[in-house]
Backbone bond lengths (Angstrom), bond angles and torsions (degrees), N, CA, C in turn:
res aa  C-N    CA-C-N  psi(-1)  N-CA   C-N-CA  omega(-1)  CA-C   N-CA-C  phi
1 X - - - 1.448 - - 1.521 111.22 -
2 X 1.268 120.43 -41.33 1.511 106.03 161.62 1.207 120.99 -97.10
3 X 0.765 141.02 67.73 1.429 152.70 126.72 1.302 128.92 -106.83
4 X 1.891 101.24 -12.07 1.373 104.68 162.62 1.420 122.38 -87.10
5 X 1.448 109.85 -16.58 1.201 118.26 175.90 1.237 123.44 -76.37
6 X 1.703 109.20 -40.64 1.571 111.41 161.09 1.621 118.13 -39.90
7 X 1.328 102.91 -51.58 1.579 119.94 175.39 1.378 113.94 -42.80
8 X 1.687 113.30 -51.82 1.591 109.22 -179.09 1.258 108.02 -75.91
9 X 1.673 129.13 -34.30 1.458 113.75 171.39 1.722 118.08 -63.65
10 X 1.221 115.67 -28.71 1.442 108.73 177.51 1.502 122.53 -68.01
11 X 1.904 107.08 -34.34 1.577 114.32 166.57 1.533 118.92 -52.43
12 X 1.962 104.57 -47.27 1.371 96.35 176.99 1.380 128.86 -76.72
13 X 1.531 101.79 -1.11 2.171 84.59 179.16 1.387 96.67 -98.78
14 X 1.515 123.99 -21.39 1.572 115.73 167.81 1.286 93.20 -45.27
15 X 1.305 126.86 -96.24 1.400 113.82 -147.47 1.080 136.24 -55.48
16 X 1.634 133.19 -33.66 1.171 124.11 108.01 1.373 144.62 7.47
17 X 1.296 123.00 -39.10 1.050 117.13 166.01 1.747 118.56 -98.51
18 X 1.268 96.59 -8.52 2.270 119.67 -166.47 2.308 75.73 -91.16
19 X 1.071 129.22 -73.74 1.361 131.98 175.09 1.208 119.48 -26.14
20 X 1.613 116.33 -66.38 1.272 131.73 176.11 1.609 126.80 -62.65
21 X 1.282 100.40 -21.45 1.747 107.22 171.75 1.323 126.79 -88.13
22 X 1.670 112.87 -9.77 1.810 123.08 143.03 1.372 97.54 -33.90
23 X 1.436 93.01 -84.03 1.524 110.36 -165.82 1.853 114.96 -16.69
24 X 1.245 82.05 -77.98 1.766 98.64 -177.39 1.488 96.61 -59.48
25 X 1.400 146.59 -48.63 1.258 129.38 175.47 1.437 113.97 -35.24
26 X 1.379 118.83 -67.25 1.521 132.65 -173.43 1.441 107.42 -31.30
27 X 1.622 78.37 -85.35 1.957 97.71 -179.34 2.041 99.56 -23.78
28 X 1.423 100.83 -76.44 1.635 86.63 -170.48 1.177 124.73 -49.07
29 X 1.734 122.72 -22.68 1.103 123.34 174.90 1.588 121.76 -36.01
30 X 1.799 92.63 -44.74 1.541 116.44 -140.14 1.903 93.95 -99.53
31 X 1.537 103.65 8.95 1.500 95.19 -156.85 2.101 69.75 -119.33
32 X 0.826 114.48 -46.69 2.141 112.05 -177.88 1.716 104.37 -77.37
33 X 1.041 125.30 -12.98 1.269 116.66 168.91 1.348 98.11 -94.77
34 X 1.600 116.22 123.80 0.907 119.41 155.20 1.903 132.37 -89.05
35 X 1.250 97.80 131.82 1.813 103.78 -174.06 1.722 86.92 -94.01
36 X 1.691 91.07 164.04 1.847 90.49 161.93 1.301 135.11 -51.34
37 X 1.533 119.50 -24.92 1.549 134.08 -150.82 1.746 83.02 -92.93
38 X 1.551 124.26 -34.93 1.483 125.93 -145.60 1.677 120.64 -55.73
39 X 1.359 109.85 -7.64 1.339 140.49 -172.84 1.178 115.30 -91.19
40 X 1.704 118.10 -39.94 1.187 143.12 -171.86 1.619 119.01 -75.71
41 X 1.337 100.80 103.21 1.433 119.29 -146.49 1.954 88.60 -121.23
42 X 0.999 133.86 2.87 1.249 150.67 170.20 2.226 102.99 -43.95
43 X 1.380 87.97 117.99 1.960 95.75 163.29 1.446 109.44 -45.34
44 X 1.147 125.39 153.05 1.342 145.53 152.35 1.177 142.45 -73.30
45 X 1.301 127.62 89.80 1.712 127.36 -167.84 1.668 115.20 -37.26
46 X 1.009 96.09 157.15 1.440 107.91 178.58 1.861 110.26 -50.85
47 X 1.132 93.08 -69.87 1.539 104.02 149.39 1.379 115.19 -13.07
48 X 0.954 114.34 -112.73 1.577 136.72 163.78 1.371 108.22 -0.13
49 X 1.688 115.24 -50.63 1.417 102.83 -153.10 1.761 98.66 -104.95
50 X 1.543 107.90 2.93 1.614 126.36 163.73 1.588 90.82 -64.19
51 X 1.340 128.55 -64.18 1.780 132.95 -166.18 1.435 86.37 -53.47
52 X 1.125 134.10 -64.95 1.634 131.18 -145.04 1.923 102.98 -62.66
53 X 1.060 89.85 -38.48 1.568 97.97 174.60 1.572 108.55 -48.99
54 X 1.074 93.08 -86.87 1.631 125.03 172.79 1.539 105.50 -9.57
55 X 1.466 91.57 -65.22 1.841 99.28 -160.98 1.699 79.36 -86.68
56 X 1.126 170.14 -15.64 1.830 154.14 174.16 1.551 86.12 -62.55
57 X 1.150 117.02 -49.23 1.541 105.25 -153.08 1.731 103.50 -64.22
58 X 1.379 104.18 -66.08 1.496 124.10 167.49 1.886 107.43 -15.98
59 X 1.415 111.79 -52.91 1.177 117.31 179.14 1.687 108.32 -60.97
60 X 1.557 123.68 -69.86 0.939 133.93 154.28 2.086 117.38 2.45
61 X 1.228 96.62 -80.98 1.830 114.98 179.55 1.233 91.42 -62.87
62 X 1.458 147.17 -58.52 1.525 128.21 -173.41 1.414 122.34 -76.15
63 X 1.435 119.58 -3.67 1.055 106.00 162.41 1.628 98.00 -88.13
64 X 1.186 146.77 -41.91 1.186 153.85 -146.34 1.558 86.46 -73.30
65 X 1.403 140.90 -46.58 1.183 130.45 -137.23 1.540 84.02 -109.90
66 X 0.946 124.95 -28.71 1.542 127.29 -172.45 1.455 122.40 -86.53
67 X 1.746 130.17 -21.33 0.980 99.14 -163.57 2.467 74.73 -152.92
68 X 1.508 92.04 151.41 1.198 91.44 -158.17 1.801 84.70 -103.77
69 X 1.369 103.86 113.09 1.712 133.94 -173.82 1.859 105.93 -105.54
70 X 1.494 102.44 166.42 1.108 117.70 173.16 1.756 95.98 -83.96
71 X 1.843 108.53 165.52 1.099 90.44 163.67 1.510 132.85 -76.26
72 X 1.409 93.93 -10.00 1.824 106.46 -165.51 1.569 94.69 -66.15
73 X 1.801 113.85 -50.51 1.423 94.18 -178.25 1.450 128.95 -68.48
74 X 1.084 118.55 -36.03 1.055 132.24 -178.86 1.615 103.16 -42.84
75 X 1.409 123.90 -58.84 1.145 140.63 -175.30 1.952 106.06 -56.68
76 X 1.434 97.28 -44.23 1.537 91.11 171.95 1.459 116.38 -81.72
77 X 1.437 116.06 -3.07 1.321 92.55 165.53 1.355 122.68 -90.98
78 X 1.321 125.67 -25.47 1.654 156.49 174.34 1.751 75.49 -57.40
79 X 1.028 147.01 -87.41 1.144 133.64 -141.84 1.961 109.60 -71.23
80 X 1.305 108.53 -45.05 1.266 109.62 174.47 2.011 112.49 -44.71
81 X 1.646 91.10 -37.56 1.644 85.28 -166.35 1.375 97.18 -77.29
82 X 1.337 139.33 -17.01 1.443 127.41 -178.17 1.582 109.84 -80.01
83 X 1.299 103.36 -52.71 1.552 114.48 159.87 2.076 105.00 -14.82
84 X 1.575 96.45 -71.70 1.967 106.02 -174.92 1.756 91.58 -58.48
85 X 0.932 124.52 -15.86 1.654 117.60 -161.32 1.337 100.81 -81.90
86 X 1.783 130.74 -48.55 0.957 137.43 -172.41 1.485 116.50 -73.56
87 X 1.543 107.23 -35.70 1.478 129.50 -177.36 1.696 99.29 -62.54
88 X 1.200 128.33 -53.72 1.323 107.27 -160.45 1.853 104.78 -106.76
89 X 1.349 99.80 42.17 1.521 114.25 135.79 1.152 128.16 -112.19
90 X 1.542 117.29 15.73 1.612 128.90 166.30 1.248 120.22 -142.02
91 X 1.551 118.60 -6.93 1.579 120.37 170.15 1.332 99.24 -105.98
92 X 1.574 106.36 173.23 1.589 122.38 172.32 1.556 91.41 -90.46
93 X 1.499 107.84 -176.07 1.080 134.33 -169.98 1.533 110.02 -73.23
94 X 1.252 110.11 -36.89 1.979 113.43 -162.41 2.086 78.90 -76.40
95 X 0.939 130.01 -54.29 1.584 144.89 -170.26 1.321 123.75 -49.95
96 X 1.266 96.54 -31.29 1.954 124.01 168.36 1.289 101.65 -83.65
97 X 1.346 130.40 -64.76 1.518 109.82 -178.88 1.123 133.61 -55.10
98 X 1.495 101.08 -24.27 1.908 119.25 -170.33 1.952 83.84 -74.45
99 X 1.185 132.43 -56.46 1.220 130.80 -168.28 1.422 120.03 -71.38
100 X 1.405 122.22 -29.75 1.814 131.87 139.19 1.525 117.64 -42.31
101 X 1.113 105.77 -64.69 1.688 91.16 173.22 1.587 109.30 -61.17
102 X 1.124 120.49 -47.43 1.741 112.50 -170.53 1.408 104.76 -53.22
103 X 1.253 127.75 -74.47 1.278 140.06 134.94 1.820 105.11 24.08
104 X 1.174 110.24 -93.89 1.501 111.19 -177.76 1.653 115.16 -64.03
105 X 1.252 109.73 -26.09 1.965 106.80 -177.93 1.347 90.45 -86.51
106 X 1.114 148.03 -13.91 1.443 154.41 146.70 1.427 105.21 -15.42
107 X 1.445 86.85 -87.46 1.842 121.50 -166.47 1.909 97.82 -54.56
108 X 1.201 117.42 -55.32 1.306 110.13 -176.09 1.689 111.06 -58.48
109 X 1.474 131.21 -32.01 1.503 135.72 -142.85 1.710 75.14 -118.09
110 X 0.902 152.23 -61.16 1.970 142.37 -136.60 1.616 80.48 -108.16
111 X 0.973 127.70 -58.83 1.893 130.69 -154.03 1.553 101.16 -100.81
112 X 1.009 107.52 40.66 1.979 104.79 177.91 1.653 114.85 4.25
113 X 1.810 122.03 32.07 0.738 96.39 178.01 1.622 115.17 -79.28
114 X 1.504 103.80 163.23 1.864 112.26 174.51 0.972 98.06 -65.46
115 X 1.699 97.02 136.01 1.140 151.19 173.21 1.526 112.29 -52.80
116 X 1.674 123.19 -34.59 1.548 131.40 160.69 1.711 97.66 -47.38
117 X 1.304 103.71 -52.92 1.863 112.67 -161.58 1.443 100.76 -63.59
118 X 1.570 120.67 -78.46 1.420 99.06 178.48 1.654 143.59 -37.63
119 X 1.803 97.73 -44.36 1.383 93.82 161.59 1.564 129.34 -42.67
120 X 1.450 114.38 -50.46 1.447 121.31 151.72 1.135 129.24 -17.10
121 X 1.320 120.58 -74.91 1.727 148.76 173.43 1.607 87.43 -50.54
122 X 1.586 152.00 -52.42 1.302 134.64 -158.84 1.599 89.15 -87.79
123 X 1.292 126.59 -36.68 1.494 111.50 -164.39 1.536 102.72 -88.24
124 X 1.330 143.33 18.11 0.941 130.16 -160.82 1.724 84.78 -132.68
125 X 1.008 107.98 -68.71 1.784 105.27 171.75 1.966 110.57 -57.56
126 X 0.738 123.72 0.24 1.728 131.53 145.62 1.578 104.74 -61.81
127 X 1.414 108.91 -72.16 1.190 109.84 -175.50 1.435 108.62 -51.90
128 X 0.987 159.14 1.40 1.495 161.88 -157.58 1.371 109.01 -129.83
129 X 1.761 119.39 -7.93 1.724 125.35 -176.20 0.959 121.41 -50.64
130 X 1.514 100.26 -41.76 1.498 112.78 -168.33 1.914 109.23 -60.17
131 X 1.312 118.68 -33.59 1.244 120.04 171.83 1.981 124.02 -71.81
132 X 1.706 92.87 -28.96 1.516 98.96 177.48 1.410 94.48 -81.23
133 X 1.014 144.88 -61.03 1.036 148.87 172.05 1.350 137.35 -6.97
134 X 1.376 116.52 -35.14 1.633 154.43 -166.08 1.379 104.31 78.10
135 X 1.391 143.28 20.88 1.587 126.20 166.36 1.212 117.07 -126.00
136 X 1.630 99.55 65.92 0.979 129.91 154.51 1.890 117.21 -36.49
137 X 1.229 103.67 -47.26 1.529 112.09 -174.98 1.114 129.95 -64.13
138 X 1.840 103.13 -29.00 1.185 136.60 -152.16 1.211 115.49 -99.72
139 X 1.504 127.43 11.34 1.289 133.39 -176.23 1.453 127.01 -68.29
């Protein structure tokens, strides 16, 4: 009987780890492709870093409402997103993303959270670029 169990823990961090290496593929994708903005290492307006709030929290409640977590993760993700909240009232923009991705390969590798969830957390703070980004206006 344990050795079958070893067996099911070894199936689940394989896949887990076959799931989770999208993830980290992307992100690096998105960090060696350079876009025009990718250079753009520019502070964040007051403004700006009101949106960044806004949309961390937003992330925060949809993962909360969306996906049924421990509290520990849950709690590390609530803290990671305040963590980006504080950060990009003292980093530029290229410095915030580098710390968003760390940030989320974090949560998947230290906080076993699923690999569905982080993907989430990168596609959901995507949706929010347009504000890290500076085109804010431009939505």
């Amino acid at each position: 009987m344990c050795a079958l169990a070893v067996l099911a823990v070894t199936a689940a961090i394989v896949s887990f780890q076959a799931q989770f290496q999208t993830v980290i593929v992307q992100a690096a994708t998105d960090l060696l492709v350079p876009s025009p903005a990718a250079s753009d290492n520019s502070p964040f307006s007051a403004d700006e870093q009101a949106d960044i709030a806004k949309h961390l929290d937003k992330i925060v409640d949809y993962v909360r409402d969306s996906f049924e977590l421990p509290d520990g993760q849950l709690g590390a993700i609530a803290q990671a997103m305040e963590e980006l909240k504080e950060a990009s009232e003292r980093v530029g923009r290229k410095d915030r993303k580098l710390l968003l991705y760390g940030a989320f390969v974090s949560l998947g590798l230290e906080h076993a959270v699923q690999s569905g969830v982080v993907e989430t957390l990168f596609r959901l703070a995507a949706q929010g670029s347009a504000t890290s980004s500076g085109q804010a206006g431009r939505r």
